[in-house]
Every structure is written in C-alpha cells, then in structure tokens.
N, C-alpha and C positions, 0 to 999 in steps of 0.2 A: 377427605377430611383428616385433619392432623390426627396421631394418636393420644395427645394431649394437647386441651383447648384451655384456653383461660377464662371461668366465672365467677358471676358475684362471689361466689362460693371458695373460691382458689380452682388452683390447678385443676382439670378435668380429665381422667381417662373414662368416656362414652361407652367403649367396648368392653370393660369391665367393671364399669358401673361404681367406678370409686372414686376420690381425691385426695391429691397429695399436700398434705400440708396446709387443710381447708379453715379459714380463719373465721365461719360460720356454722353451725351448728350441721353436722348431714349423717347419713345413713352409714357410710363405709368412710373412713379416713385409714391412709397409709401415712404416717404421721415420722417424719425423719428423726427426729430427738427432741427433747423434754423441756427446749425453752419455750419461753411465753408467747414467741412473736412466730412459733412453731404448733406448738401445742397449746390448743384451745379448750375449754371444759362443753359438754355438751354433746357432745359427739355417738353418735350409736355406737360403733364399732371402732375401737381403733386398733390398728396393726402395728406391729411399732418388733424392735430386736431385741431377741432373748436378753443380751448385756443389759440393755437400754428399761427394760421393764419396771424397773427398780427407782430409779428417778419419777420415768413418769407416773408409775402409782405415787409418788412423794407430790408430782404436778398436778396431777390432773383429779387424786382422792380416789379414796376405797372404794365408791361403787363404778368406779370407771369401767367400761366393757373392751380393757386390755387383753389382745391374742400377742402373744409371743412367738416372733420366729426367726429362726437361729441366721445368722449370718451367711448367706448363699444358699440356701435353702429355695426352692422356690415352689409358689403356688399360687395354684389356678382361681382365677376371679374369674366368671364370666367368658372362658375361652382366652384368656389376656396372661399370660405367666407373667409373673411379679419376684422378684426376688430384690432381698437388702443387705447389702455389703458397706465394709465401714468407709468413713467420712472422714476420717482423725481429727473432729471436732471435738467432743466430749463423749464423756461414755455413751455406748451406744448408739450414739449420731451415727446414721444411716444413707447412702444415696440410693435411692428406686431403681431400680433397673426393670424397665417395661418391654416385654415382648409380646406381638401380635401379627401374624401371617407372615412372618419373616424379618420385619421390623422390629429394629432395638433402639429406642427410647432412655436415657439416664438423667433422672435432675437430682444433681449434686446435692441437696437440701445445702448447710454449712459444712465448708472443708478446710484443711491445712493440711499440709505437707510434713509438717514439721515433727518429729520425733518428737513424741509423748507416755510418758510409762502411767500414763490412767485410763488412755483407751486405744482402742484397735488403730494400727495406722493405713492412711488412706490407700485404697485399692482401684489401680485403675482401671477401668472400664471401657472397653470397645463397643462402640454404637454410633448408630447414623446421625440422632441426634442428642448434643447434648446442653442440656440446661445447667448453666455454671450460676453461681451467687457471685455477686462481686462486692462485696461489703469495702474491698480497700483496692479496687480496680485501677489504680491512679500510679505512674512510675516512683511517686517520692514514695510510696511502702513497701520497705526493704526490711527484712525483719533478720537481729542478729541473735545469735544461738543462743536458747533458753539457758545453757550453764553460767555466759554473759551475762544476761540480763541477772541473774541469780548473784552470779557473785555482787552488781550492784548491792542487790536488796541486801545483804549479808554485811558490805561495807557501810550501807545506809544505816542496818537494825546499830552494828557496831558503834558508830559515832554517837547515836541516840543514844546510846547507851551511856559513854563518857559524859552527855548533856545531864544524864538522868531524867531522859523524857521516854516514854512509850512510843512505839512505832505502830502508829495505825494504819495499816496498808487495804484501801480499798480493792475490790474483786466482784466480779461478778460471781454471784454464791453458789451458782451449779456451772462447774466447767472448772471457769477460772482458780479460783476460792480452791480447789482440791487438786488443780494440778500443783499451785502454789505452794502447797501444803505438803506434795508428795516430793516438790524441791530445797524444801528449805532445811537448815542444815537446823537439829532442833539442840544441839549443845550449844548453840552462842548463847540462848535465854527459852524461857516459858514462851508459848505459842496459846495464846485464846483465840476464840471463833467467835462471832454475834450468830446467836441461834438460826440465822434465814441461810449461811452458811453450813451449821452442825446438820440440820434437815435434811443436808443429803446424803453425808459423811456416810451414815453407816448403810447405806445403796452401793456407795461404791467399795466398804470392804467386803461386803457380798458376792458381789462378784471379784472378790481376791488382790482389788487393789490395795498395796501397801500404802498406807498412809500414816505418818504418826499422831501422836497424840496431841490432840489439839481441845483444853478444855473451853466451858462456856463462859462467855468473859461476862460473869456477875458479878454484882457489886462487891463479895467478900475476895474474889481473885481478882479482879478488877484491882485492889489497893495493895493486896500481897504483892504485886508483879509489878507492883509500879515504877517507869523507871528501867525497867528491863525486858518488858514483854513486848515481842510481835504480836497484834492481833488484829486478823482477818475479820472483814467489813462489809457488807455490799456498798457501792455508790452510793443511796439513799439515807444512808447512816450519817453523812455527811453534812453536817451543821444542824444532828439532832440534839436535844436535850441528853441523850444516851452516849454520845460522844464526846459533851466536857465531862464525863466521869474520869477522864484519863488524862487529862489536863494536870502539869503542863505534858505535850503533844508532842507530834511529829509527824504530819498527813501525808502519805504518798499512795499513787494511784496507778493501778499497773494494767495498760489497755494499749491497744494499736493507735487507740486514737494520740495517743502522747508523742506519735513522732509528726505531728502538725504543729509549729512551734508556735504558740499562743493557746494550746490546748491545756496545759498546766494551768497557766494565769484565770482561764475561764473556768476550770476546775477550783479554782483558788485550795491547790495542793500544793506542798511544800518539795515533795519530788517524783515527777514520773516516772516509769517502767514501761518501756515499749514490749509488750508482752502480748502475742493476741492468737487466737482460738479460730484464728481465722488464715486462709492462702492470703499471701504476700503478691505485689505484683509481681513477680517470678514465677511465683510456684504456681498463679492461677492460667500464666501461659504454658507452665508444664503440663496442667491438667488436662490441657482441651489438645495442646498436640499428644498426648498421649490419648485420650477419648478417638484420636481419628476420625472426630466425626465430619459429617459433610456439612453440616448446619448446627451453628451453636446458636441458641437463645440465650441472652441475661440478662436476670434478673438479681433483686436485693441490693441496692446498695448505688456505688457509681458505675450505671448502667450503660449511658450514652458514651461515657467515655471508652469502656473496654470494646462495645460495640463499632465505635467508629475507627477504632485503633485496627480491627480484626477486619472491617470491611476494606482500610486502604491496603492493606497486606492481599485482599483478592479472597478474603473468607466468607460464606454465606453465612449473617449476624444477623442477628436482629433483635430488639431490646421487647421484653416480657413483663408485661405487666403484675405487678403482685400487691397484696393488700395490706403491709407493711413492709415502709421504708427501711425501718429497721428495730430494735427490741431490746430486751436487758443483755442479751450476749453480744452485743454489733461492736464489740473489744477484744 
C-alpha cells in the first residue's frame, strides 16, 4: 500500500494516522501553509511551521488547535517521522516530508524557486517519492526576476502619478500583497493597504520580516493620497463599491496568470505584472530532478500536462487527484 493514498478527505498517510492538507474536517491535519485552498477551518489538530503559525492563527482564528514546529524538526506520529522544511511559497509554506520503514515520501504543498526576502527559500529534498503542485506546469511560464518585474510597477506607479491618478495594484493578500510591499520602493509616494491585506502584516513583522509602512486605505487617507498613492488590493476588491473611492484610477494586477495574453482583458486591468508565488516551468523541472526521486505524482494545477511531459522522457508519473483545482494564491 502506498505511504500516501488519496481520500474524500485529501491526501492520506494510514500509518500515522494523519493528512496532508485535508480539505474536510479530520482528526490530525499536517497543513503546508495558510491559504484557503490549503487551509481549512474545522480541523482537530493542525501541524503547521513555527514561521508559518502566525498567518494561520490570522486563517484559521483563535480557537484553532495549532502545534508549531520548527523547520526540520522531526516527529513521530504513529511510528511515521514527519518533518517540515520550506517551500519558498509564502511565509511559512511547508513541504512534508514523510518517512516510514525506510521509505521517504515528499509533497511539495506550493513552491518557487525564486528568491524572496519574506520567507524561507525552497530546500531540496531527497526522496523516493515526490508529490510536485503544478499550478503553472505549462512551457509558456517563464518567470522574469522580481527586481524586473518591480522596476515595472515603479515605472507604472510613476506615470500615474504624472496622470494624477492612484495606482491600485491588485495581490493576493497573504503572500503576495507582503512580498510586494517588502519590494516596493516607498519614496516615489504613500503605500495604503485594503484591510484583508493589513490582516496579515503584523504576522509577518513577527517573525522579523521587514516590511514598510503601509497605511489602511480609509476614506480620510484615501483622499489625502489621491493622485499619488500605490495601494495594495486583493482581486475581489475589483469592481467593488470600495474601489471607485480612488477614482480617477489606474488598475493593475500582479499574478502568473498575466503572462497568458488575453488574461489582462479578462481581468479587465489596465496593466499586468507577471509576478507568482509559485515554480515556473523551469524551476518545477529543477525541483523533481533535484527530489531524485523514482516516482513523482502531480497534482494542483496543469496536471496531465507535466505528467505526460515526464512519462515521455522515461519518468515514472502519474497524475494525483486533489480537491481543489486551485484557490486565492494559484498567482
């Protein structure tokens, strides 16, 4: 029997009595990091990385039955060693690493490659098998250096500025939204946040991330700044009532999904940012030659495709069922 099965439930480890990243209610969850499509409320127990605790009591609420454990740390479930090492997804993002009678096990939870100063960067892992996410598994995702991307949004805020319009840069509000913030240069102008953003802010100076100040964009700083302010969004903010306060505008939206061209117009944003929290098609063929392992599973995202790419190369693949397609970070 595998040492990880797939149920209603999410992922299964049998031998120690737990699951990973369970998107139903259960006894033991080992929970990779803090987003939604990740972390579910309800849960007995959840295991989750010392870094990472701080989000998910912001996720999951105060009576949540969070255990903290420190990054490579390991421990025993059920005879099963368990240890969690970073992801370089978002803070705290975690891959599992599962051992049992000699067998090592790894599911990726979300990863990138990419240099980030708000959380741990990705660690590779040696194991038999490994479970990769493939949210952007496809060869057109090539992702270019966050300084790049940066200096856009910088020339972007700029220009708006000349217009006399505000720059409202959508983000995903835990991940995104803070790395964005921990890049952006804050002398060109003022920096607001929509509260679902600020939520997690002071989680991540806790754990020592530097980030600057970023006030809450209400109505009385809302109209001071008008005109010159960057201010971080989530998606959903997006053709609310709360978003023509800063009217006249300037929409841009800063996600993987923006290097599929017709993803702006569908967004109906005025300019994208190829910007994502997630491995790139490169960096997710580095991850799995670097795993060694003898059988990769994937799951999340474009599944059949990484899958058949890896079987005509002579790889034992095979695609893993999961309970969401994908959720508010899949950017």
């Amino acid at each position: 029997m595998p040492l990880i099965t797939t149920t209603d439930a999410g992922l299964y480890c049998a031998a120690g009595g737990f699951y990973i990243d369970p998107w139903r209610p259960v006894d033991r969850a080992v929970v990779t990091h803090a987003h939604a499509d990740h972390a579910t409320s309800g849960q007995g127990r959840v295991l989750t990385t010392t870094p990472g605790a701080g989000v998910m009591r912001a996720r999951l609420g105060p009576d949540a039955a969070i255990e903290p454990l420190a990054y490579g740390t390991r421990l025993d479930l059920g005879g099963v060693g368990v240890s969690l090492h970073p992801s370089g997804h978002i803070l705290g993002a975690a891959q599992v690493r599962v051992e049992h009678r000699g067998e090592v096990w790894v599911s990726s939870g979300d990863y990138k490659l990419t240099e980030d100063p708000t959380c741990a960067p990705f660690e590779p892992l040696r194991c038999d098998t490994f479970v990769t996410e493939a949210t952007f598994a496809l060869p057109i995702y090539r992702w270019r250096t966050p300084v790049t991307v940066i200096d856009d949004v910088h020339a972007w805020w700029r220009a708006n500025q000349e217009r006399a319009r505000t720059s409202v840069l959508l983000a995903y509000s835990l991940g995104k939204a803070q790395r964005l913030l921990a890049l952006l240069d804050p002398e060109i102008g003022p920096v607001l946040a929509h509260g679902a953003v600020l939520r997690f802010v002071g989680a991540y100076r806790e754990q020592g991330i530097a980030l600057p100040d970023a006030a809450h964009a209400e109505p009385s700083r809302i109209l001071a700044t008008k005109g010159r302010a960057l201010v971080l969004a989530p998606p959903s903010a997006a053709g609310s009532p709360w978003i023509r306060r800063f009217d006249p505008f300037s929409l841009g939206f800063a996600s993987g999904q923006m290097r599929v061209r017709g993803a702006r117009r569908q967004r109906a944003v005025d300019r994208g940012f190829v910007l994502s929290d997630h491995a790139d098609w490169p960096q997710l063929l580095r991850a799995i030659e670097a795993s060694e392992a003898e059988r990769v599973l994937v799951t999340h995202g474009q599944t059949h495709a990484l899958t058949r790419w890896l079987q005509e190369r002579g790889r034992d693949a095979a695609e893993l069922r999961a309970g969401f397609a994908g959720g508010e970070d899949d950017g």
